[in-house]
N, C-alpha and C positions, 0 to 999 in steps of 0.2 A: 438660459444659462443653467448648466446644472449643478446641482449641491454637492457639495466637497464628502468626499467619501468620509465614512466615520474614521477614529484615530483607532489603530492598532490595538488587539487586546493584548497587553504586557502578562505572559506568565509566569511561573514559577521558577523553582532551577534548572536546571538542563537533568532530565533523568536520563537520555541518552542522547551521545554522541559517536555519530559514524565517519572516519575520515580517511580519503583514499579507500574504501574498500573495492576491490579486485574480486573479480569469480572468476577464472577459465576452465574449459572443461577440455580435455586433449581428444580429437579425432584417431581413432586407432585403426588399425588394419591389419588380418592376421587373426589364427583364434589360437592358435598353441604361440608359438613368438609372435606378439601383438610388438607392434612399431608404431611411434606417433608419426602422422601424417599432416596435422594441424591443430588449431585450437579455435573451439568456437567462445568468444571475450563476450561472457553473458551478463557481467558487472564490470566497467571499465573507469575506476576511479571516480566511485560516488563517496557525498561527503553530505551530512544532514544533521542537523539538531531536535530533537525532541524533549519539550517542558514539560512540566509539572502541569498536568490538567489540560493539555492540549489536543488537538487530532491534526495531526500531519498527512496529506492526502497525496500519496505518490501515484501519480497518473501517466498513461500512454495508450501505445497500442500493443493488443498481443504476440508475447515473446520480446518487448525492450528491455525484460532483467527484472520488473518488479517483482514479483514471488522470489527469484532468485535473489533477491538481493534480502527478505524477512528469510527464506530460508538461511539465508547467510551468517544473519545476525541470530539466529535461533541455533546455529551451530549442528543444520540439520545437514549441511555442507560446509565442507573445512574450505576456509578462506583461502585465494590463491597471494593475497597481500593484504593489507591494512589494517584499520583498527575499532574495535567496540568496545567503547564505556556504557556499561551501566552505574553513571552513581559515582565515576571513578574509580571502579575496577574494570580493567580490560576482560573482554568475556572472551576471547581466543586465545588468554592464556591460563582461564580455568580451568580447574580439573577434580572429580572425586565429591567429594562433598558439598565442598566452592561452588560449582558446578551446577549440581541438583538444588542446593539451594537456591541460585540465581532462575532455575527453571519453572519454583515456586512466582518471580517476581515477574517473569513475563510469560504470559499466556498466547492463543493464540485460536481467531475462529477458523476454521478452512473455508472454501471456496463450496463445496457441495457438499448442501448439509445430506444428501445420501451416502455419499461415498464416507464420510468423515466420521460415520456414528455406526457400531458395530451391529448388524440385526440380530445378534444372538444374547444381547443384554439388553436388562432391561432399561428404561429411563432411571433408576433410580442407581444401579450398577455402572451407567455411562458416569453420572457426576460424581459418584463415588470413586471413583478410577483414580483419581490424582490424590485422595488421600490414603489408597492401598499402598500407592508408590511412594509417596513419601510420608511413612509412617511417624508417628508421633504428632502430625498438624495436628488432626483431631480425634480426640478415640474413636469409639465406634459406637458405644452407646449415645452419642449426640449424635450421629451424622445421619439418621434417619430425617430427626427435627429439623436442619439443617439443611437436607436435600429439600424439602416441602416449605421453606425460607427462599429458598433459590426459584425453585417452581414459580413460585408467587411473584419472587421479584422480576421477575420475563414474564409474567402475563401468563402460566400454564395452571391447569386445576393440580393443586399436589395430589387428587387422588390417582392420580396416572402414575402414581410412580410406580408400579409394576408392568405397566404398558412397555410394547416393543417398539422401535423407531419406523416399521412398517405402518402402524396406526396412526401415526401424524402427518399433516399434510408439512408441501415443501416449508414454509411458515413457520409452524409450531414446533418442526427439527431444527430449523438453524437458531429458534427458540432454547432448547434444549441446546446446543453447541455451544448459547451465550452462557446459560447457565452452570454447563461445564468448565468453560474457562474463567467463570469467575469461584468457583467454589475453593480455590485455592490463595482468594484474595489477592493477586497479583497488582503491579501499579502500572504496568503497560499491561495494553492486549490490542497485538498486531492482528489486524481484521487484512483476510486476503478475500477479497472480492467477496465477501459477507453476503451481499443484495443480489448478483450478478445472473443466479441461478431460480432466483422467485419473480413472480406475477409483481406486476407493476404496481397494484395495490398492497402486494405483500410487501415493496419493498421499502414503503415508508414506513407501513409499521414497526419495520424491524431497525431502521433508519432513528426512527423516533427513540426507541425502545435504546436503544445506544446512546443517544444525547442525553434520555432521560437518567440513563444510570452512570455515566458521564459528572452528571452534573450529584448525585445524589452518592458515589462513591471517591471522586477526585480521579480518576482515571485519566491514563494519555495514551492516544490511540495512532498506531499509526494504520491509518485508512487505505486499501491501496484497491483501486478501481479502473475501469475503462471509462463509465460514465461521468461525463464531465457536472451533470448536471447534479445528481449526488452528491460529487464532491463538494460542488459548490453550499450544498444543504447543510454538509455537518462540518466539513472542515474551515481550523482557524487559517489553515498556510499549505500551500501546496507548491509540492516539486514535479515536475514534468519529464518525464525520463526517454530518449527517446535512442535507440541500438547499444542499451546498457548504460548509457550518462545522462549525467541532468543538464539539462538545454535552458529550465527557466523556473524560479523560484521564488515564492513572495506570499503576501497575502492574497486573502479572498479579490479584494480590488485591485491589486496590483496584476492579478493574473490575468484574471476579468474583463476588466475594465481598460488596464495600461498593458493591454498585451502586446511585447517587445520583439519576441520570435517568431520568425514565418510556421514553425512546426504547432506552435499554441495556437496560432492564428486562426491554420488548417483544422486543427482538433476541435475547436470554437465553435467552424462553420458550419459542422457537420452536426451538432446539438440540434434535433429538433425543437420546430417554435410549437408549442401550442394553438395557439391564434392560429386559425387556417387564412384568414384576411391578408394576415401580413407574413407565411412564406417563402412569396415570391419576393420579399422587401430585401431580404438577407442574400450576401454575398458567398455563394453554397464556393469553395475551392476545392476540384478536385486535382488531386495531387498525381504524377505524374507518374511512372514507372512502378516497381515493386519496392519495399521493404530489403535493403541490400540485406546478405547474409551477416552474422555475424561471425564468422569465423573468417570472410574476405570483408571487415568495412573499408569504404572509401578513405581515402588519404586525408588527414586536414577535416574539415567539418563535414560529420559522418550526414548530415542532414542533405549537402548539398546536390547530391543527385537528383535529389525532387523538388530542389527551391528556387523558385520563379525568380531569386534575387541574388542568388550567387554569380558569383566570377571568380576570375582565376584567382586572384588571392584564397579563397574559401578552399582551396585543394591544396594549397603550400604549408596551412601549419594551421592546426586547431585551434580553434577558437576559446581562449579562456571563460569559464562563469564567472562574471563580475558584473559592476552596476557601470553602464555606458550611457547614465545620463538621466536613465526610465526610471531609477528609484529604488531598482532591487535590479538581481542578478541575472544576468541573462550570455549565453556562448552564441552568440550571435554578432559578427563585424558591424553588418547593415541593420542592425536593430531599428533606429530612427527613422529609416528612409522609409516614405508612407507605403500605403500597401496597391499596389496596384496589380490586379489579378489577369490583366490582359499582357503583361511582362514577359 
């Protein structure tokens, strides 16, 4: 018999809340009169909670909306509907001042620490960057001692701080990217696939190095990854996103362990085991067809073209996110029915 998973860690208060957010992007055609010809639905009515001190891990496969959906909330793309609290201020109706202050509170690391860090500045001009832009955080005569604060808290020698982002290895840059996004004290910092681009022993360190500051700063992160195994490392709750919606949402066990959705199921199988003995023990599911477009999804549950469990009700009307029984939320009709991969 196995031991009852631990009880939920209860956080703080909601620092942010996303609800119905929409992204479309329009298909054009024509270069002098451009005409829409369609839309590809790259965010389709996602809705999420983030606490005070928590990491929220939104997970899929590539192109289901997640980048699109922190770019969204970052207002690096104008929303095609819905809504963002930070705090109780809607961030899609800020503007000017409001605005640039709210961009001090949420930060953000990119995805490749090459691409993300300019090679013509130095390290100490990269973390400087957010206080040229928003003048007044801190003078200038501190932000030397400051920069060489930051170094140290990510694990880098402050005597680099004249170094170019050429001389660090993949590691030691997305090193430098943490310490950029936090130089401006933010109380989120959306991490967009942070690990995804380093060596497999780079990727705990820097894994670690976020839990550790996490915990030593109060931080809430929202984590967004392909790796399921990652997620499982730092994140308190994860959402599952799968052709721009969330499909299945819960904690660490809940996801894990009571997993509800054939799409979680599939993404599960596909985790390598360590243990080479027991490989063969695991039920590998390989999924069937392609990734529909998102600009034509399927009718009804956008999953169901590749699900060993649909029927025809799954094409007549989408399937709500709600709890069916499992404990937390899941858009899935047959969630309950057991998994049988020969189906």
């Amino acid at each position: 018999m196995s031991a009852p998973a631990p009880e939920p860690v209860h956080h703080g208060e909601v620092v942010l809340r996303v609800e119905h957010l929409v992204k479309h992007f329009p298909i054009t055609r024509g270069i002098v009169l451009k005409r829409q010809i369609g839309t590809v639905k790259a965010v389709d009515d996602v809705s999420f909670e983030l606490h005070r001190g928590e990491t929220l891990g939104l997970v899929g496969e590539s192109g289901c909306g997640k980048t699109t959906t922190a770019r969204t909330i970052l207002r690096l793309e104008k929303p095609t509907a819905g809504h963002a609290w930070y705090r109780g201020r809607d961030i899609f109706t800020l503007s000017g001042e409001e605005m640039r202050a709210l961009r001090r509170e949420i930060q953000v690391i990119f995805q490749d620490p090459y691409a993300s860090l300019n090679p013509r500045m130095t390290v100490g001009d990269l973390i400087a960057e957010g206080w040229r832009v928003h003048r007044g955080v801190l003078p200038k005569s501190a932000r030397r001692g400051r920069i060489h604060e930051l170094l140290e808290l990510v694990g880098l020698n402050p005597d680099h701080i004249n170094r170019y982002p050429h001389q660090f290895s993949g590691g030691q840059r997305q090193r430098i990217g943490v310490a950029r996004a936090l130089a401006l004290e933010p109380s989120i910092v959306i991490c967009d696939e942070p690990v995804s681009a380093l060596d497999v022993s780079v990727q705990a360190q820097v894994v670690n190095l976020l839990e550790d500051l996490q915990d030593e700063l109060g931080l809430s992160y929202l984590f967004i990854a392909h790796d399921l195994s990652v997620v499982r490392h730092i994140c308190d709750r994860i959402a599952v996103m799968y052709l721009g919606k969330i499909v299945e949402t819960g904690d660490e066990f809940q996801v894990y362990d009571d997993t509800a959705h054939p799409y979680t199921t599939a993404l599960l199988s596909a985790v390598p085991i360590p243990d080479p003995a027991a490989r063969n023990l695991g039920n590998r599911i390989l999924l069937e067809g392609d990734v529909p477009s998102p600009a034509d999804p399927p009718s009804g549950c956008r999953f169901r073209t590749r699900c060993w469990k649909a029927q025809e009700v799954c094409a007549a009307a989408e399937p709500e996110l709600i709890d069916r029984g499992q404990g937390h939320p899941v858009a899935c009709r047959f969630a309950q029915m057991e998994f049988d991969p020969a189906r």
